[in-house]
C-alpha positions in Angstrom: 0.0 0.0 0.0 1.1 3.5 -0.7 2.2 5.9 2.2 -0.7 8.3 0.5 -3.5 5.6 1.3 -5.5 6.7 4.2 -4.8 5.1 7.6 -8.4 5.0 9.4 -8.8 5.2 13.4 -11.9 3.6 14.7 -12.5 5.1 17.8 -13.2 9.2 18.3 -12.3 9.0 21.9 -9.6 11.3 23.0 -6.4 8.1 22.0 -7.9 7.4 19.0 -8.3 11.3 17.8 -4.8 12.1 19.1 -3.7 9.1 16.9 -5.5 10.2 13.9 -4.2 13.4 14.2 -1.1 12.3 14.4 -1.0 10.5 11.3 -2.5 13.3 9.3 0.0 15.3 10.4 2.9 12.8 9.0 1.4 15.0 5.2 -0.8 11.8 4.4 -4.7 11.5 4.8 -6.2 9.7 7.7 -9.9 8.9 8.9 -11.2 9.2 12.1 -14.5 6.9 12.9 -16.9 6.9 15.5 -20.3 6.1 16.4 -22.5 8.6 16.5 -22.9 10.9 13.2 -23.8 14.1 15.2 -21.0 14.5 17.1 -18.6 13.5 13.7 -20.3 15.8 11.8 -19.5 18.5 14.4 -15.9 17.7 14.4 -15.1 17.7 10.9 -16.8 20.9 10.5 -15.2 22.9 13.9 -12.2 20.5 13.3 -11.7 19.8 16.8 -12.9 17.5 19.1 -13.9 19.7 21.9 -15.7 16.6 24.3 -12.3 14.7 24.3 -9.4 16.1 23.4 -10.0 19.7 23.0 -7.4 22.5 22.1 -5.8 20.1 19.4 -6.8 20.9 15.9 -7.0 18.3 13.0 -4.7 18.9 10.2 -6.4 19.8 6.7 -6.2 15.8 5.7 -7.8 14.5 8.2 -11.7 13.4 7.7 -13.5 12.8 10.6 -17.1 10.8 9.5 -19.6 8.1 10.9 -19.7 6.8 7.3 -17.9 3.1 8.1 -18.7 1.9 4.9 -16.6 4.5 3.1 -13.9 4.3 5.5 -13.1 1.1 5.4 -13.5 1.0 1.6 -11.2 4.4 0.8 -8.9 3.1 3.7 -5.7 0.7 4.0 -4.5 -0.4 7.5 -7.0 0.4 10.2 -6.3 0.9 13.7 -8.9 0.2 16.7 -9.1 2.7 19.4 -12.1 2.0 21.1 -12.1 0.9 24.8 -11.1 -2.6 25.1 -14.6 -3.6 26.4 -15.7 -2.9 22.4 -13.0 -4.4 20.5 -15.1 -7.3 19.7 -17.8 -5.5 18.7 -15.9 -3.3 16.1 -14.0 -6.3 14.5 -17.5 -7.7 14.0 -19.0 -4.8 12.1 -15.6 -4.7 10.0 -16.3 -8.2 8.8 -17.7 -8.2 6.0 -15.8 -4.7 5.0 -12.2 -5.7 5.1 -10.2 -6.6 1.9 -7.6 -8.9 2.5 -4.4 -7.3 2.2 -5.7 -4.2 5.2 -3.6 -4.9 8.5 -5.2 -3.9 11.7 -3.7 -2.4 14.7 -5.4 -2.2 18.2 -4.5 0.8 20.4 -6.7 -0.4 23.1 -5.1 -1.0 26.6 -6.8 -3.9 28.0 -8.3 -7.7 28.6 -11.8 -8.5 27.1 -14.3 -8.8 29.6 -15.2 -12.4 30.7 -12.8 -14.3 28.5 -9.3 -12.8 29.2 -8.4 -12.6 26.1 -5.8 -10.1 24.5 -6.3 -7.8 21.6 -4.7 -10.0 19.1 -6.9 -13.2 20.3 -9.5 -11.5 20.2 -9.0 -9.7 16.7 -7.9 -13.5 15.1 -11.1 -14.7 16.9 -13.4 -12.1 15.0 -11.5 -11.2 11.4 -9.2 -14.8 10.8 -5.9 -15.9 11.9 -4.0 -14.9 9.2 -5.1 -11.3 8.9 -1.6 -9.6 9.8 -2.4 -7.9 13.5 -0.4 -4.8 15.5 -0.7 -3.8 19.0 0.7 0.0 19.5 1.1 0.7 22.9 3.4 3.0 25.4 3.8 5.7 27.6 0.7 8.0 26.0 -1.1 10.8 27.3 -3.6 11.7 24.4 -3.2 15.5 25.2 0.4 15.6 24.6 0.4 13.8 21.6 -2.1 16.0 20.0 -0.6 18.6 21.0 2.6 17.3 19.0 4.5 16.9 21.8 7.5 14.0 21.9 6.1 10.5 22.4 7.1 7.2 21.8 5.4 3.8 21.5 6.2 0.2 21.1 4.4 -1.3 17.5 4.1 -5.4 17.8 2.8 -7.8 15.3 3.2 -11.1 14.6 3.9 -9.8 10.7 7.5 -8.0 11.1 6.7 -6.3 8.0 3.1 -4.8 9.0 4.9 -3.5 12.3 7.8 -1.8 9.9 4.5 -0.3 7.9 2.5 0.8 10.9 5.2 2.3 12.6 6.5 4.6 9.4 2.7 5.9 9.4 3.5 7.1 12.6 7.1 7.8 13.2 8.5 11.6 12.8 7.4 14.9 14.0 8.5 13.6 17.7 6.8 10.9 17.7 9.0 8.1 18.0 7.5 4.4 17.6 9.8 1.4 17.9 8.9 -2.4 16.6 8.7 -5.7 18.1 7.5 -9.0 17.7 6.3 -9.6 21.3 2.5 -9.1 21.2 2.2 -10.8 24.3 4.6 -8.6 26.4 3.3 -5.7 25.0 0.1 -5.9 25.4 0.2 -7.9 29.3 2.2 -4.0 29.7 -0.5 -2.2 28.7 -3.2 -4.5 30.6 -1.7 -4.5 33.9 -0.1 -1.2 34.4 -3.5 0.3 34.5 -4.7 -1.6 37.6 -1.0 -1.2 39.5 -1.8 2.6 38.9 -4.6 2.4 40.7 -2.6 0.8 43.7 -0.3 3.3 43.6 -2.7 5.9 43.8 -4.4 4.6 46.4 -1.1 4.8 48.2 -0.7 8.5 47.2 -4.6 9.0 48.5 -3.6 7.7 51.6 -0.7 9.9 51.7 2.0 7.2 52.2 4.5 9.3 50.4 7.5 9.2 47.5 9.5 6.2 49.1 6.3 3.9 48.8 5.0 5.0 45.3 9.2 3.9 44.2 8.9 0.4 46.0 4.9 -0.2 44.8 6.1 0.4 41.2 9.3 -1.2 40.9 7.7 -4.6 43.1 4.6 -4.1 40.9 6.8 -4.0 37.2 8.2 -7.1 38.6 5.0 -8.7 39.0 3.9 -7.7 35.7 7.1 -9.4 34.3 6.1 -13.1 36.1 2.9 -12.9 34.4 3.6 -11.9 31.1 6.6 -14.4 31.3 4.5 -17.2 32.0 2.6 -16.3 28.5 5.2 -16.8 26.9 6.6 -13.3 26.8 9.9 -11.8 26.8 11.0 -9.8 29.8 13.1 -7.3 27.9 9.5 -6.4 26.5 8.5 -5.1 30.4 11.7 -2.9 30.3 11.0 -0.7 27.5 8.0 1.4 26.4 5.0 -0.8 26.7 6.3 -2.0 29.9 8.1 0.1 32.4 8.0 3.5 30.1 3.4 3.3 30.2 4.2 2.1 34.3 6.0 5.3 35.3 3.6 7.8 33.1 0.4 6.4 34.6 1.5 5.6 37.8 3.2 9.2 38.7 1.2 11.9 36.5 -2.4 13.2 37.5 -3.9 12.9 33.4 -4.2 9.4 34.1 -7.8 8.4 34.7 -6.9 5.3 36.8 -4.0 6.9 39.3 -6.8 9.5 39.8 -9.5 7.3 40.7 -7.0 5.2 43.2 -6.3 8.6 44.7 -9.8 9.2 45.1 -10.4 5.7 46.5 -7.3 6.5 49.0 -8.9 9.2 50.4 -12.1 8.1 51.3 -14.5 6.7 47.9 -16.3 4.2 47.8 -15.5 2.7 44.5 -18.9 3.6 43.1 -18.3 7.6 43.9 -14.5 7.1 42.8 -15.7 6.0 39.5 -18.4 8.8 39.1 -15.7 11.5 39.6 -13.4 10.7 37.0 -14.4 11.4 33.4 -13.9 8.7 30.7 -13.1 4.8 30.7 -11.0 3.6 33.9 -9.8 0.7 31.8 -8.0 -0.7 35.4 -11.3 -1.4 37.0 -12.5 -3.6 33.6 -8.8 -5.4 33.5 -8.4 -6.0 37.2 -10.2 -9.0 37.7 -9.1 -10.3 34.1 -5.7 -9.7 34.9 -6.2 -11.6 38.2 -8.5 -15.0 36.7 -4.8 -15.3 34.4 -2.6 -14.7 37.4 -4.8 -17.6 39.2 -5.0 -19.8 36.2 -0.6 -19.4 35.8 -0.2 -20.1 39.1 1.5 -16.1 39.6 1.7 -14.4 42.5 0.8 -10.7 42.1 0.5 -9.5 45.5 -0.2 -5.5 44.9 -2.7 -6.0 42.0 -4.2 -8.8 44.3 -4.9 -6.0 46.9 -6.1 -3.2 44.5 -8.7 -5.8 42.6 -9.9 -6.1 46.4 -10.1 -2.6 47.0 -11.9 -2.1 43.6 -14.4 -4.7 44.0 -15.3 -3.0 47.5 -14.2 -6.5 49.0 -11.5 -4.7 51.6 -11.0 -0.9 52.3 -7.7 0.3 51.0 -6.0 0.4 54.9 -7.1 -2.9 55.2 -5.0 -4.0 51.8 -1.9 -2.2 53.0 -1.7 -4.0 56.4 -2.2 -7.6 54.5 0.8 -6.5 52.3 2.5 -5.5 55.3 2.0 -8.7 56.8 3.2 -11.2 54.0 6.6 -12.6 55.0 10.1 -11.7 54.2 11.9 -12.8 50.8 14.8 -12.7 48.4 14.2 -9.5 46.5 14.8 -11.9 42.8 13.9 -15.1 42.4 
């Protein structure tokens, strides 16, 4: 496919417009789906979208449209930014659309609901096995990047040549995207770091300080690692951008949607009002007892997310999950 075929996002939240943006603004055109045909007509023609990511403009050669059928048809690759809770769902009103040579990358950050799966499970599940499939996923606050600030990403696939595509769409202008071929790792990264940020910010709420927010994250990538390992992963995966680079953004900086609600549950919330004060998906709370059914399943010990899937199920109150993690014995740091 030419680099002047149209990449189309599926998903007019504030990731998926940042990423659509940021393609368009590579010089080649770009779609950007969603839903609902009021609110897309209103952002092509004020060419912003003022509910999620307001303050970043599209570029001139970037379409924003409801029109699915025309997307997919005018389009090559196509990325899926919807919440992970809909992937299914869009891969099955693609269907019938796709032509075989279109690649599609998932952007979402997350475990389907009920059956675990990841992204590209999922994706092979709906749209066939040997459709060539991406993950892109990293330390991204959707603001920043529409705002053409300097970002970086990890780009898997289990087709080394798809990744090499997808990540040219994106690469340049600051935005830096690096490939790999370990979906898995990747996308474990993305999964999990969302519920550890909610552990570490109920820590924060509770105002346990800057020593215990280091130790929760470090002891927390390291669980992250055992599981994603025992998928078959590589670890080197969890030490780069997908892994330890998406930990420390979403576990230390207030734009994140699942540190804030921890916070909120810290200092007092009941999960119900914690999740009724923050705006947008908290894609922890959906992956937390996903992430937890694997870690059973493995046989992997995950201590901290064990205690914040408690917390967020309303099954202990967050002082009671710190003094059970006090409590558990002493042990080698490795091993």
């Amino acid at each position: 496919m030419s680099e002047q075929t149209p990449v189309a996002v599926l998903g007019a939240g504030a990731f998926g417009t940042a990423l659509a943006i940021q393609l368009s603004r590579r010089g080649a055109p770009a779609f950007l789906w969603g839903r609902d045909a009021t609110t897309m007509a209103t952002i092509q023609e004020s060419r912003e979208n003022t509910v999620y990511l307001k303050g970043c403009a599209l570029p001139a050669r970037l379409i924003a449209t409801s029109d699915l059928v025309r997307v997919v048809a005018e389009s090559g690759d196509i990325v899926i930014a919807t919440p992970s809770h809909s992937l299914r769902e869009t891969c099955e009103r693609l269907g019938t659309l796709l032509r075989p040579e279109q690649g599609i990358a998932c952007a979402a950050k997350g475990l389907e609901p009920g059956s675990g799966r990841l992204a590209h499970e999922v994706i092979g599940a709906a749209l066939g096995l040997t459709r060539s499939v991406a993950v892109i996923s990293g330390p991204t606050f959707a603001k920043e990047l529409g705002l053409g600030l300097p970002t970086a990403v990890t780009v898997a696939s289990n087709d080394p040549a798809f990744a090499e595509r997808m990540a040219l769409r994106f690469h340049g202008d600051g935005f830096r995207a690096y490939t790999s071929r370990d979906l898995v790792g990747v996308e474990i990264g993305g999964a999990a770091k969302n519920v550890l940020a909610i552990a570490v910010g109920i820590a924060d709420g509770l105002g346990l300080g800057a020593n215990t927010r280091a130790a929760m994250i470090t002891r927390g990538l390291n669980e992250i690692t055992r599981l994603a390992t025992a998928l078959g992963a590589e670890a080197e995966t969890l030490m780069g951008m997908a892994g330890l680079g998406d930990l420390v953004l979403t576990c230390t900086d207030n734009q994140s949607r699942n540190r804030r609600y921890g916070i909120q549950l810290g200092e007092g919330a009941t999960p119900e009002q914690a999740r009724a004060a923050i705006e947008g998906v908290v894609e922890g709370v959906r992956a937390a007892p996903e992430v937890l059914r694997l870690a059973h399943r493995l046989g992997v010990d995950m201590p901290l997310l064990e205690m914040a899937g408690a917390v967020i199920a309303g099954q202990v109150s967050p002082i009671e999950a710190l003094k059970r993690l006090a409590e558990r014995p002493l042990r080698a740091e490795l091993g």
